[in-house]
C-alpha positions as MATLAB code, in Angstrom:
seq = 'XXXXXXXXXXXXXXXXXXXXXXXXXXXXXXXXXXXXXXXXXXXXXXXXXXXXXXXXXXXXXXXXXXXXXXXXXXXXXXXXXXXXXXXXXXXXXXXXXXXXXXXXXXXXXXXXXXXXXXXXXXXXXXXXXXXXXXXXXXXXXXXXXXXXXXXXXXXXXXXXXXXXXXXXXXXXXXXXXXXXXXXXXXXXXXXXXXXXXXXXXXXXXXXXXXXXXXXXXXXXXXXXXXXXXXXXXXXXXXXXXXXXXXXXXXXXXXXXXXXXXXXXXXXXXXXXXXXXXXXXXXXXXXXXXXXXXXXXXXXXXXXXXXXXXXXXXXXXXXXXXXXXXXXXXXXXXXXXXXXXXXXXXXXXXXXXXXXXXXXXXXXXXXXXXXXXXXXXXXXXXXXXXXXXXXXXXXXXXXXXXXXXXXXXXXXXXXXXXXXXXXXXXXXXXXXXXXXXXXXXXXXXXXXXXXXXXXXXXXXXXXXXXXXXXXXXXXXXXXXXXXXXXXXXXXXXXXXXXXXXXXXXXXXXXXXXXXXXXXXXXXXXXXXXXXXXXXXXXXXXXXXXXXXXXXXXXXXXXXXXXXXXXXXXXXXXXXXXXXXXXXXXXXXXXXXXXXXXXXXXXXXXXXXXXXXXXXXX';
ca = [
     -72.126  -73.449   92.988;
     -72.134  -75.311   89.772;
     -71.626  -73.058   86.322;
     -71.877  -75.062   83.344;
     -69.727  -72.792   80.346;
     -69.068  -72.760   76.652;
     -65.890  -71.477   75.170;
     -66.716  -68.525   73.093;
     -69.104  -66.855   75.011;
     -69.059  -63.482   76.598;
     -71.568  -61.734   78.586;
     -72.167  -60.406   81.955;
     -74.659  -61.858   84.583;
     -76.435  -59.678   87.347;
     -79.377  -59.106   89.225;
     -82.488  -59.252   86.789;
     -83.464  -55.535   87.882;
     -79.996  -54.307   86.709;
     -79.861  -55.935   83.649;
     -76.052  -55.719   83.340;
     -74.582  -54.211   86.147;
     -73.870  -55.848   89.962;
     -76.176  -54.175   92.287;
     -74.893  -52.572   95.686;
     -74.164  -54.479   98.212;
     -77.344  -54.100  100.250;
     -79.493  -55.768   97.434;
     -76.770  -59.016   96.886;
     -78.399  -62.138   98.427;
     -76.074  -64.166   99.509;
     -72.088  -64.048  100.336;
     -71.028  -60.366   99.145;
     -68.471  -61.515   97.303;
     -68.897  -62.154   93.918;
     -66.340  -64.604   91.410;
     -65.192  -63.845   87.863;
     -65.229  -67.311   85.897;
     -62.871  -67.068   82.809;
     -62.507  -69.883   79.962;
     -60.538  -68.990   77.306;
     -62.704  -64.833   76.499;
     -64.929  -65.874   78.908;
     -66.261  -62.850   81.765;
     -68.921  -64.112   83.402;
     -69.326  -61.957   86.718;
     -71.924  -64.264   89.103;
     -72.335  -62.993   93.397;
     -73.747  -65.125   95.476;
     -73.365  -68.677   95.707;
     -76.983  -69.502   95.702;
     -77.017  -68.552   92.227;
     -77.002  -71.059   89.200;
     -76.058  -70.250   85.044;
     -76.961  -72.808   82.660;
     -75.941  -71.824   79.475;
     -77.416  -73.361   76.546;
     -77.378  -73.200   72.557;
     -80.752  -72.154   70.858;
     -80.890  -71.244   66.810;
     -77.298  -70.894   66.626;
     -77.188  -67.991   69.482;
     -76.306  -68.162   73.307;
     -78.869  -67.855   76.335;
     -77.845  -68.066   79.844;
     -80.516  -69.686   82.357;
     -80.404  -67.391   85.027;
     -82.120  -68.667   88.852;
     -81.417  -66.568   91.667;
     -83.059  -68.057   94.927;
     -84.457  -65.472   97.942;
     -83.788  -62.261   95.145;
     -87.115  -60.195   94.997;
     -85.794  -58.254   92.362;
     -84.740  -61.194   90.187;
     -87.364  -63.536   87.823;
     -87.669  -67.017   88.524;
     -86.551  -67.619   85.186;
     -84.879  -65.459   82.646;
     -83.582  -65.868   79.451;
     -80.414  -63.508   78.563;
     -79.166  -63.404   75.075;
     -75.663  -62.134   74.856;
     -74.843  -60.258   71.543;
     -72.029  -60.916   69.977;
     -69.744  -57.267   70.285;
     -67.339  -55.886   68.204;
     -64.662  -56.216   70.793;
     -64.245  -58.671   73.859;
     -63.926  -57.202   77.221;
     -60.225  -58.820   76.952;
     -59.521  -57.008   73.741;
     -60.832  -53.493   75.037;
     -58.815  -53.853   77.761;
     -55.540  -55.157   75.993;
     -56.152  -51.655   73.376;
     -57.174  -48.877   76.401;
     -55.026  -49.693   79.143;
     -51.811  -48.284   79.265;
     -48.536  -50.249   78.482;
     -46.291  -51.700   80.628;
     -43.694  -48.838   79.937;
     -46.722  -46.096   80.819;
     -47.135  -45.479   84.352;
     -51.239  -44.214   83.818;
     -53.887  -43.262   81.574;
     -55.117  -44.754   78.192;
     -52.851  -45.620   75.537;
     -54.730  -43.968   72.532;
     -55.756  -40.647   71.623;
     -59.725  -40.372   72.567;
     -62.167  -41.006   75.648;
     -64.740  -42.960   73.560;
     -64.318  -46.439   72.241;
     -67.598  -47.392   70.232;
     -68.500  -51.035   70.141;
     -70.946  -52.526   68.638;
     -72.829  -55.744   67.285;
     -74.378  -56.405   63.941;
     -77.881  -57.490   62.953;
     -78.822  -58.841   59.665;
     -80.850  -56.560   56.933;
     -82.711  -58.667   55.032;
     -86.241  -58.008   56.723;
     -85.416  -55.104   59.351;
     -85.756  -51.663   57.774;
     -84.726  -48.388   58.908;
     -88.825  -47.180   59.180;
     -89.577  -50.240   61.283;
     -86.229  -49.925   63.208;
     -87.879  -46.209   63.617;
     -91.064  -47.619   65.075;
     -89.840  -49.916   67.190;
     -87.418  -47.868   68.993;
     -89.937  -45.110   69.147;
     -92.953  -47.170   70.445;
     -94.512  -46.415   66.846;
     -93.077  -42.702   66.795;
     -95.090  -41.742   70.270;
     -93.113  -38.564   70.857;
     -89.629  -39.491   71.877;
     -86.847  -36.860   71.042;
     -85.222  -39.079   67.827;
     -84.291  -39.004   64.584;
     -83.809  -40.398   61.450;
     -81.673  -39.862   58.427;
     -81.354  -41.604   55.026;
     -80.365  -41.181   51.648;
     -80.308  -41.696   48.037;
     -77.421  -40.728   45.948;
     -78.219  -38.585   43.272;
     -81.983  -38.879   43.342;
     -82.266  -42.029   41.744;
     -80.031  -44.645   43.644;
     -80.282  -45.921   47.541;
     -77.289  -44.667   49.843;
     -75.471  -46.854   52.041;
     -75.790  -45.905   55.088;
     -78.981  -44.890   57.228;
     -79.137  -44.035   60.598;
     -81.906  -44.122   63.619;
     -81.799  -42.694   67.151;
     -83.945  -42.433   69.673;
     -84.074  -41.184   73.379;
     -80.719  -38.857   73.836;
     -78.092  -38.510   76.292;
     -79.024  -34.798   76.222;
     -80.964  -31.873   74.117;
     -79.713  -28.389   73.938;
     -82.334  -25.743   72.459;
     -81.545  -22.494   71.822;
     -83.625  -18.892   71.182;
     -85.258  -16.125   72.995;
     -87.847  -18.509   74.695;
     -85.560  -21.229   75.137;
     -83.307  -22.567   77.981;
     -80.008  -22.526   75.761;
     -81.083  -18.349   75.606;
     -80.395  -16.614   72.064;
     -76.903  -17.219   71.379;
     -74.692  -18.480   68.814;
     -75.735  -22.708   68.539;
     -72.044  -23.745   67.857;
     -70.205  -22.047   70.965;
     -72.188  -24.360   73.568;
     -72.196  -27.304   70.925;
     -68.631  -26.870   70.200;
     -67.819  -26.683   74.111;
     -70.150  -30.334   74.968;
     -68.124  -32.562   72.486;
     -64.599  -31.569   73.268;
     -65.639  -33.858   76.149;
     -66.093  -36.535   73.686;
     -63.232  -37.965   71.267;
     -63.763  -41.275   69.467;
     -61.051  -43.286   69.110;
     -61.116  -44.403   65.532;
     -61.821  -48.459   65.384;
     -61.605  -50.187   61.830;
     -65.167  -51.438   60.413;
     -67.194  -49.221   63.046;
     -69.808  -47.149   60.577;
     -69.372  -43.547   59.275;
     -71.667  -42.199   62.063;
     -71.202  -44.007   65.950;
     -72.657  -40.876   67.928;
     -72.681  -36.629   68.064;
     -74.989  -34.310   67.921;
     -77.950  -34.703   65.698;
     -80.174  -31.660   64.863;
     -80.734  -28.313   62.629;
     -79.783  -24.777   62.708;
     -81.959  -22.421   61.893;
     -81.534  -19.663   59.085;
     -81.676  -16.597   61.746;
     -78.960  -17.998   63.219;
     -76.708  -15.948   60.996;
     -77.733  -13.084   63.100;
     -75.133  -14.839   65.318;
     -72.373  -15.290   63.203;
     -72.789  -12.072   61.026;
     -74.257   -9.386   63.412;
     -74.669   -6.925   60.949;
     -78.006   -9.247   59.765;
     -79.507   -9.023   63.234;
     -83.106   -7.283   63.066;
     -85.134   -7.556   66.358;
     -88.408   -6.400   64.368;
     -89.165   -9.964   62.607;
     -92.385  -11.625   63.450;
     -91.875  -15.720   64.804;
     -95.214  -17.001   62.952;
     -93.193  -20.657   63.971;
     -92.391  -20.182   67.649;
     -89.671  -22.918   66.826;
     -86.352  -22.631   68.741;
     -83.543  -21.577   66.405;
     -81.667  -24.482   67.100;
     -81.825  -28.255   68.293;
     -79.375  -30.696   69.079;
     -79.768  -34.210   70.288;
     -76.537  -35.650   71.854;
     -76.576  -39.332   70.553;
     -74.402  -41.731   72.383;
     -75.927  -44.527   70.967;
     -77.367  -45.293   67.666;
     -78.506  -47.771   64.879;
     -76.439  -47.735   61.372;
     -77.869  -49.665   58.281;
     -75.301  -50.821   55.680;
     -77.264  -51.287   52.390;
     -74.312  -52.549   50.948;
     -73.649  -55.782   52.842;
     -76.904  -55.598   54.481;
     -76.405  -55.151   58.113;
     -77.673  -53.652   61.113;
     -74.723  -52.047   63.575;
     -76.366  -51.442   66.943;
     -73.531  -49.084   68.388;
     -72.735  -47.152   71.765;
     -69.586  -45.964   73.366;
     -66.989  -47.215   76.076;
     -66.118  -44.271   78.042;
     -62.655  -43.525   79.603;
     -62.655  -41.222   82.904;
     -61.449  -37.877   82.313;
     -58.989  -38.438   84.694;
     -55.733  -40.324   83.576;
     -55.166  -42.028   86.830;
     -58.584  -43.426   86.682;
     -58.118  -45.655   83.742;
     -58.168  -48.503   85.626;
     -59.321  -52.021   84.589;
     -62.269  -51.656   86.813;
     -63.280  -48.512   85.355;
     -63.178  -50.141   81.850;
     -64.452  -53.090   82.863;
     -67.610  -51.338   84.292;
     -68.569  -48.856   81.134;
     -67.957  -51.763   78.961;
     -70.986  -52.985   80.088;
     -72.934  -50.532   80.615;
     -72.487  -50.321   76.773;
     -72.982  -54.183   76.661;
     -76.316  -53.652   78.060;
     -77.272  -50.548   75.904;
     -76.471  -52.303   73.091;
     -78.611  -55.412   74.262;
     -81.706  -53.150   74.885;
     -81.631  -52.366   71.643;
     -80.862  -55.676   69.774;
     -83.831  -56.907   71.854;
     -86.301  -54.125   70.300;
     -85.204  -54.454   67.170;
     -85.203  -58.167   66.994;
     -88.719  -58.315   68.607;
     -91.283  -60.477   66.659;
     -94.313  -59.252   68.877;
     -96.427  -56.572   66.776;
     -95.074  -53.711   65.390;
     -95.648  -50.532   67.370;
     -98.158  -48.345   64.840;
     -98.136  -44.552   64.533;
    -101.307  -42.962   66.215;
    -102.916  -41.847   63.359;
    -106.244  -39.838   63.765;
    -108.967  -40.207   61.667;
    -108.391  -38.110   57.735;
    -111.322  -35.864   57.056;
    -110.899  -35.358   53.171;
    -113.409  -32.610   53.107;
    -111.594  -30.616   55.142;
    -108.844  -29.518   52.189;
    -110.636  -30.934   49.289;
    -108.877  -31.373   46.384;
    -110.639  -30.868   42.963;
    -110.207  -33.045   40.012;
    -108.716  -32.115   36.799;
    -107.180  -29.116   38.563;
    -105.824  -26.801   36.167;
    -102.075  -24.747   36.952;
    -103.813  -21.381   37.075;
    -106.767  -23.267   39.543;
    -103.941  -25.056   41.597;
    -101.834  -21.745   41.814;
    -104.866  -19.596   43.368;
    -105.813  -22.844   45.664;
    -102.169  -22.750   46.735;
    -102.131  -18.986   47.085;
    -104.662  -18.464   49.803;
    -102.488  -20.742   51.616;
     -99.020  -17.986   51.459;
     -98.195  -15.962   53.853;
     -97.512  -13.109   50.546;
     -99.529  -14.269   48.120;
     -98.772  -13.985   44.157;
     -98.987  -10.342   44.411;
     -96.605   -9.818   47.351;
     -93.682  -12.102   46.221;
     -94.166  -10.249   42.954;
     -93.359   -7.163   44.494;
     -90.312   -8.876   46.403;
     -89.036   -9.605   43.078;
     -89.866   -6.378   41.704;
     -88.225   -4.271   44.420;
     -84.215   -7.217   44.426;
     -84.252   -6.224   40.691;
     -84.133   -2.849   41.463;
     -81.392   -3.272   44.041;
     -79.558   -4.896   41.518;
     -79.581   -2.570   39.145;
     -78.140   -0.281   41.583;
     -75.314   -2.386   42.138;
     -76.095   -3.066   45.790;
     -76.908   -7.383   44.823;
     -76.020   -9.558   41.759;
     -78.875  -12.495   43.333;
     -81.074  -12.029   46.216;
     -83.493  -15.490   47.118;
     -86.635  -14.221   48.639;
     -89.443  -16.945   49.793;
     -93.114  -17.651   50.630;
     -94.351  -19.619   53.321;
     -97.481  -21.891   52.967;
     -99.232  -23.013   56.204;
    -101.389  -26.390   55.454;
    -103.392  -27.649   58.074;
    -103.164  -31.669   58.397;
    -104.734  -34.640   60.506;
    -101.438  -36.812   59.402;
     -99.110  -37.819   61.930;
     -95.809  -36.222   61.014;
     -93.868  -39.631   60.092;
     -97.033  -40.891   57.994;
     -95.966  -37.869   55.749;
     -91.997  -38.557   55.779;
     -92.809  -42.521   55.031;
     -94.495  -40.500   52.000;
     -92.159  -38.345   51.143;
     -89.220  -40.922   50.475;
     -91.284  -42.820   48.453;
     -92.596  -39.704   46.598;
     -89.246  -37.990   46.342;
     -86.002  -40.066   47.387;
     -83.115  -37.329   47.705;
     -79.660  -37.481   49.205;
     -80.868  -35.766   52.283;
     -84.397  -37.674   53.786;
     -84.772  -36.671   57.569;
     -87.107  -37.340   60.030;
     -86.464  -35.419   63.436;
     -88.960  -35.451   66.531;
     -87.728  -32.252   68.022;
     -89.609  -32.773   71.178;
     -92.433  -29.557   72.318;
     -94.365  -30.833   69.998;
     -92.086  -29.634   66.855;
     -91.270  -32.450   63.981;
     -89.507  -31.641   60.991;
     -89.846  -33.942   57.408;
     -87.418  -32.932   54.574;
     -85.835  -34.559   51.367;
     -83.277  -32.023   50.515;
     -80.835  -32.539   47.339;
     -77.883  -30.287   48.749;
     -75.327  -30.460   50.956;
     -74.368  -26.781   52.772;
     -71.220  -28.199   54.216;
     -69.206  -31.795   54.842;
     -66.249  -31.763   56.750;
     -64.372  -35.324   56.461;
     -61.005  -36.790   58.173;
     -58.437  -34.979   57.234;
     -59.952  -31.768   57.477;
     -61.344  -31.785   53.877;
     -64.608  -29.395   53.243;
     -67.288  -29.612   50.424;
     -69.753  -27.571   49.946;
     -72.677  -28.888   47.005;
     -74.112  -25.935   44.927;
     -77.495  -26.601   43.072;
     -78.791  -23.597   41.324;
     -80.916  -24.180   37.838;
     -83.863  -26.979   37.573;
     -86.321  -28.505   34.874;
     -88.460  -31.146   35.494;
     -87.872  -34.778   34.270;
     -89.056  -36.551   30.721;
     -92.138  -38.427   30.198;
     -89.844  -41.072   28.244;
     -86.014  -41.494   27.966;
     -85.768  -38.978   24.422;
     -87.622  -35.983   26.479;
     -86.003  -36.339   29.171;
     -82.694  -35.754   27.313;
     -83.980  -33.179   25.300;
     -85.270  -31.395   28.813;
     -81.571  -32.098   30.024;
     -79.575  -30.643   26.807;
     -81.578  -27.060   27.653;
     -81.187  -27.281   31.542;
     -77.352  -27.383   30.445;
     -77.524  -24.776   27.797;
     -79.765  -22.492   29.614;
     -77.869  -18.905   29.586;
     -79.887  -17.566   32.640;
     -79.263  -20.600   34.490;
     -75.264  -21.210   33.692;
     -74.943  -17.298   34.657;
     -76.815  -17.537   37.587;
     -74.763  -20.914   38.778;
     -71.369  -19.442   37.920;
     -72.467  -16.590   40.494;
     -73.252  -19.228   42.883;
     -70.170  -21.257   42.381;
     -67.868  -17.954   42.979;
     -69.794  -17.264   46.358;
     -69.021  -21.204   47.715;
     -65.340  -20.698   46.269;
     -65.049  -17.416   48.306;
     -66.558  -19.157   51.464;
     -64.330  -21.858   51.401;
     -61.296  -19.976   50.835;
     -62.062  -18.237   54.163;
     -60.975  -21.317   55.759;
     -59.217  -23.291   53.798;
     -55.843  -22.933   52.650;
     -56.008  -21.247   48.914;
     -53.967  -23.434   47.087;
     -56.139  -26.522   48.123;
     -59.967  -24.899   46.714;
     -61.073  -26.572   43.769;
     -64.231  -26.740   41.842;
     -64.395  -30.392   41.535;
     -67.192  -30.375   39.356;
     -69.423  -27.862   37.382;
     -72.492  -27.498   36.028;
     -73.390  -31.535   36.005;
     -77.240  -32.351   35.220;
     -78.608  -34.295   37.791;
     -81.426  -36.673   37.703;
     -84.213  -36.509   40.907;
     -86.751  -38.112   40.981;
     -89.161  -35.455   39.741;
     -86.434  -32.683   38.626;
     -82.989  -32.425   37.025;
     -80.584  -29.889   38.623;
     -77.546  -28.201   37.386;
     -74.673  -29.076   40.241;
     -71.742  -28.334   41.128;
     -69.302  -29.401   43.814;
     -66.260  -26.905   45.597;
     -64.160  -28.361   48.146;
     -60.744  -27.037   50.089;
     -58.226  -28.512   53.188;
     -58.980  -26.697   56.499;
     -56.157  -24.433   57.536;
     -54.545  -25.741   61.410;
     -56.252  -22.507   62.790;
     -59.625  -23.807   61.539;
     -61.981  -26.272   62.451;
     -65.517  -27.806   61.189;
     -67.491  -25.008   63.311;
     -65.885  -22.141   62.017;
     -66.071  -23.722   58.179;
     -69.445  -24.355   58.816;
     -70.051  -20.380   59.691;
     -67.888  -19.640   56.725;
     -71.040  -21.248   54.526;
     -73.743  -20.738   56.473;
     -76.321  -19.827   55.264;
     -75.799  -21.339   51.561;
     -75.926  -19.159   48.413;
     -78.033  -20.746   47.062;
     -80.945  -19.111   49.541;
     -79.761  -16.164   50.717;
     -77.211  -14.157   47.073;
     -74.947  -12.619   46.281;
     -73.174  -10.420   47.886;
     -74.288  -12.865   50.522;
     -74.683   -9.724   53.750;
     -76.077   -7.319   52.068;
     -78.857   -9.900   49.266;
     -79.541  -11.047   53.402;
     -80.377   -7.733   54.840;
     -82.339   -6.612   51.582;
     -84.264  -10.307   51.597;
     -84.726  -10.000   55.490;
     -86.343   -6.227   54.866;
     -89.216   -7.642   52.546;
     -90.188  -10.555   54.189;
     -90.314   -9.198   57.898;
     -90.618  -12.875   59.166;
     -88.334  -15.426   60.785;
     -87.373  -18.195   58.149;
     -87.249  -20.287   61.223;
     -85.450  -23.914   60.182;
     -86.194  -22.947   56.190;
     -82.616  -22.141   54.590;
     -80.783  -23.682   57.702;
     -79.224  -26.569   58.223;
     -80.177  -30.262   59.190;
     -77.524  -32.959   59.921;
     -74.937  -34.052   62.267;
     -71.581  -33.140   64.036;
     -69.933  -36.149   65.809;
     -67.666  -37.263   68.349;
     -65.048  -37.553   65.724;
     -63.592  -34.118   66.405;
     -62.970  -33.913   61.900;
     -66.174  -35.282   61.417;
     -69.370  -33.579   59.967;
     -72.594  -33.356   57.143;
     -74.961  -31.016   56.965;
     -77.619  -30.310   54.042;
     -79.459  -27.199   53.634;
     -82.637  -27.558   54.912;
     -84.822  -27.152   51.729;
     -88.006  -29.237   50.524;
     -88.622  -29.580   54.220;
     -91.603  -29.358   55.976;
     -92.071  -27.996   59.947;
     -95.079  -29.372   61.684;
     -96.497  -28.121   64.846;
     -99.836  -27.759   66.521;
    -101.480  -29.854   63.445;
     -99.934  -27.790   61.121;
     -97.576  -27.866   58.247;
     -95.347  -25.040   57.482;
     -93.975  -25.384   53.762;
     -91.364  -22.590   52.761;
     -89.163  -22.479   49.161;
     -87.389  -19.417   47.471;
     -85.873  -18.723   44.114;
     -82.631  -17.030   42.682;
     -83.308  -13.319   41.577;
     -81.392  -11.504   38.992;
     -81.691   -8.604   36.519;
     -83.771   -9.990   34.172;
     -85.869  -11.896   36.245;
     -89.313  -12.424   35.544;
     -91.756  -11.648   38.382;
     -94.752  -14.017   37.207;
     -91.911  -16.716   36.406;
     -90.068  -16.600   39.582;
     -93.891  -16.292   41.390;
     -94.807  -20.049   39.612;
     -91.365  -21.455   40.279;
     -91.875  -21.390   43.771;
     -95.505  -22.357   43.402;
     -94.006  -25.372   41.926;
     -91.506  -25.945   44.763;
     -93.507  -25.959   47.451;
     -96.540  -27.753   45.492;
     -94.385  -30.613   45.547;
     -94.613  -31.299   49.238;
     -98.343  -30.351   48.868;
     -98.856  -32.858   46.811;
     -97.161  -35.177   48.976;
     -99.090  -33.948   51.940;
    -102.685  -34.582   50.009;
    -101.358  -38.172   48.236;
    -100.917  -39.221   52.017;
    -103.783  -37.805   53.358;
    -106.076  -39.869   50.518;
    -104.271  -42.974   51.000;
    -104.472  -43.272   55.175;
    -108.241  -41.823   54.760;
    -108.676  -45.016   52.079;
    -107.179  -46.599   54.527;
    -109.186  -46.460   57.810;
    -112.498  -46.567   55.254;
    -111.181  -49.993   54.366;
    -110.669  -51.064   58.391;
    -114.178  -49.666   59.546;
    -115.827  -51.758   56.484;
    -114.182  -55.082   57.491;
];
């Protein structure tokens, strides 16, 4: 057998069909014994001596020239690019195995290694990495998440997944069953602990997915009511289990594809063969992946049926009071039910039983638009901290560009929570737009109703945080959206050794800022008016991953639930004593007539569109 090698390279050579692994011994042609060839960080793993590597050089990267004679399940010819990794075989081995003076098991503290190889920026975006991995968004359980930092500047990182390890749904007509989300999600990664690697991004795998706002039922029985009506038929909870992902750094402008090196869970099985074997299996991952994102055949298109405008025309030169009754036939209240909501939280507050209560309508606009044609949209239309994109599978998609954090749990066991309570919209030039921003920040019914707001997240913190550590590390800053400015405000705290990021998140779930003050009982009295599931409205959307101090989840506001061809648009507002019931009506008119508007923008530009295609 003649192998022809270049120092430098690593890779792993096996049956075409296996792409990565040696194949049992039934399917090697040949002698069943196979050779490991080593030059300097070399592994190349080659059975049977009728088979031939030529390496060769080609725009800077390696290919290896595989022929395999008398192999049905091998190509004539195949081209193999090995990625460059993170981390040799040689050097994962030298930083898992156990020392000399250990007589088993790993040396470090964690069963997942993540490796990874990089991919430059410059032309690949996270939307087409999206399309690409999802064969143009067919379906696929997946997600994506990015962000820009205070409204009006692009985040660093972005993340895509597609195709999980595992999904866990939970609710009454689920699998899961109604119970509380966290005990089974907390239970599935303690079986995963990454072992912390320099340079690897923020995010390398966990669980990806929302929690819905009835889920509190859960963690505070006394809000349970079994009389609520499920307009949504949604489960209360998903969770994708993401073992390998794609991280954008906007920074330096690179692509990490990422997956994981697993240890056994036994210590006596850390062997070098063991190692050796999931390292690649996560070569290969990692190489599927490259090889879809570096494709230069056609980019996979989302399926995007055919936009009849006159099906939810829009008129021209729509007044406020036309748009308002246009938008009203589409609530679930109507003007003159959320009135009364409003009407009947004042009273309970002048009874002492609430200081806030955050009741909500529910608008249900039917749509031709593919889900992700309305989140490509909706980042354009209104970049926030918070953009998601999540194919929940059934059927169930969920679009949001939320501005708030609920809760953030970092290394170290530090937890923030982000409160946003008070909002004007932004300046037609630089001078109004101050002038709008001095009120926002002089505004007496909004600084009384944040400081309310502020106290709750300091009290929910404290429950799980040690006391001396909770600080309000800012308050009351004007923020600058894209459309709106909000008054924020930012409380954080140290997790107490008996705590951990599940039981902070219950602490703060859900968020003041949609449920009151006191936070039970403005619930129960909220719950009692609306009579309907909130569904993923006022929940949470985000991650928890393998890092066991790891976690970010934003309140899932601004966010649209499609299902069935329909889009389910939900938004609330803070009540209090002097509340105005025609004022807090047209506030949420305005929320939700933001994603309406996004909704309608999208639906004239893709029906422009395909006019334009069937004319050529």
């Amino acid at each position: 057998m003649t192998l022809s090698l270049s120092a430098g390279v690593k890779g792993h050579i096996a049956c075409a069909r296996e792409r990565g692994r040696v194949p049992p011994a039934e399917q090697q042609p040949g002698p069943q014994e196979y050779f490991s060839v080593v030059v300097e960080t070399v592994h190349l793993y080659v059975f049977g001596d009728s088979r031939r590597v030529l390496p060769s050089w080609q725009d800077g990267e390696m290919h290896l020239r595989v022929h395999q004679e008398n192999c049905e399940y091998c190509a004539s010819r195949l081209d193999m690019p090995v990625p460059k990794l993170s981390q040799s075989l040689d050097e994962v081995l030298s930083t898992l195995l156990p020392s000399s003076s250990s007589s088993s098991g790993s040396r470090l503290d964690g069963n997942c290694l993540p490796i990874w190889t990089t991919l430059p920026a410059d032309i690949l975006t996270p939307v087409v990495a999206y399309l690409r991995l999802t064969d143009g968004a067919r379906g696929v359980e997946s997600f994506l998440f990015e962000s820009a930092v205070k409204g009006e500047t692009a985040g660093r990182w972005s993340f895509v997944g597609a195709n999980p390890k595992e999904i866990y749904r939970t609710g009454p007509n689920e699998a899961g069953g109604a119970v509380d989300p966290l005990t089974p999600l907390k239970a599935k990664l303690e079986e995963y602990k990454a072992i912390k690697v320099p340079g690897a991004p923020p995010l390398t795998g966990g669980a990806i997915g929302y929690v819905g706002y009835d889920c509190i039922r859960y963690f505070e029985p006394k809000t349970a009511r079994d009389d609520l009506a499920d307009p949504l038929g949604i489960p209360e909870s998903v969770f994708m289990l993401h073992d390998s992902l794609v991280a954008f750094d906007h920074l330096f402008q690179r692509v990490y594809v990422v997956s994981h090196i697993y240890l056994p869970s036994s210590a006596t099985s850390v062997t070098k063969e063991s190692i050796t074997e999931s390292y690649h299996l996560a070569a290969e991952q990692i190489k599927s992946v490259a090889d879809k994102l570096s494709s230069t055949g056609p980019l996979p298109q989302v399926n995007q049926p055919r936009i009849d405008l006159s099906a939810n025309p829009v008129p021209k030169d729509e007044t406020p009071e036309e748009r308002y009754l246009r938008l009203d036939k589409m609530s679930n209240v109507g003007r003159e039910g959320y009135e009364r909501f409003v009407t009947s939280l004042k009273e309970s507050i002048v009874q002492g039983e609430i200081i806030q209560a955050v009741p909500s309508q529910r608008l249900r606009r039917e749509t031709k638009l593919h889900p992700f044609n309305v989140y490509r949209h909706l980042r354009q239309l209104n970049p926030s901290p918070y953009m998601f994109y999540i194919e929940c599978g059934n059927g169930t998609q969920l679009v949001g560009a939320s501005p708030e954090c609920l809760c953030k749990v970092e290394e170290g066991g530090k937890v923030t929570n982000h409160a946003i309570a008070g909002t004007v919209r932004r300046g037609k030039t630089a001078e109004e737009d101050a002038e709008l921003a001095a009120q926002l920040a002089a505004s007496v019914k909004d600084r009384a109703e944040h400081v309310m707001l502020v106290d709750l997240a300091r009290n929910d913190i404290n429950r799980v945080c040690k006391p001396e550590t909770v600080v309000v590390d800012s308050l009351m800053q004007v923020e600058k959206f894209s459309h709106v400015m909000h008054l924020t405000s930012q409380v954080s705290g140290m997790l107490r050794a008996d705590q951990d990021r599940f039981t902070a998140f219950r602490s703060i779930f859900p968020a003041g800022t949609v449920s009151g003050a006191p936070k039970i009982r403005a619930i129960e009295l909220v719950s009692a008016l609306e009579r309907e599931r909130r569904g993923a409205y006022a929940g949470a959307v985000g991650h928890f991953d393998f890092a066991p101090d790891s976690m970010d989840t934003c309140i899932a506001i601004r966010t649209m639930v499609f299902k069935d061809g329909v889009a389910s648009l939900q938004a609330g507002g803070g009540i209090v004593f002097d509340s105005d019931e025609f004022e807090e009506y047209v506030e949420t008119v305005n929320k939700l007539g933001a994603n309406v508007r996004c909704i309608e923008e999208a639906e004239a530009y893709y029906a422009a569109l395909q006019d334009e295609e069937e004319q050529q």
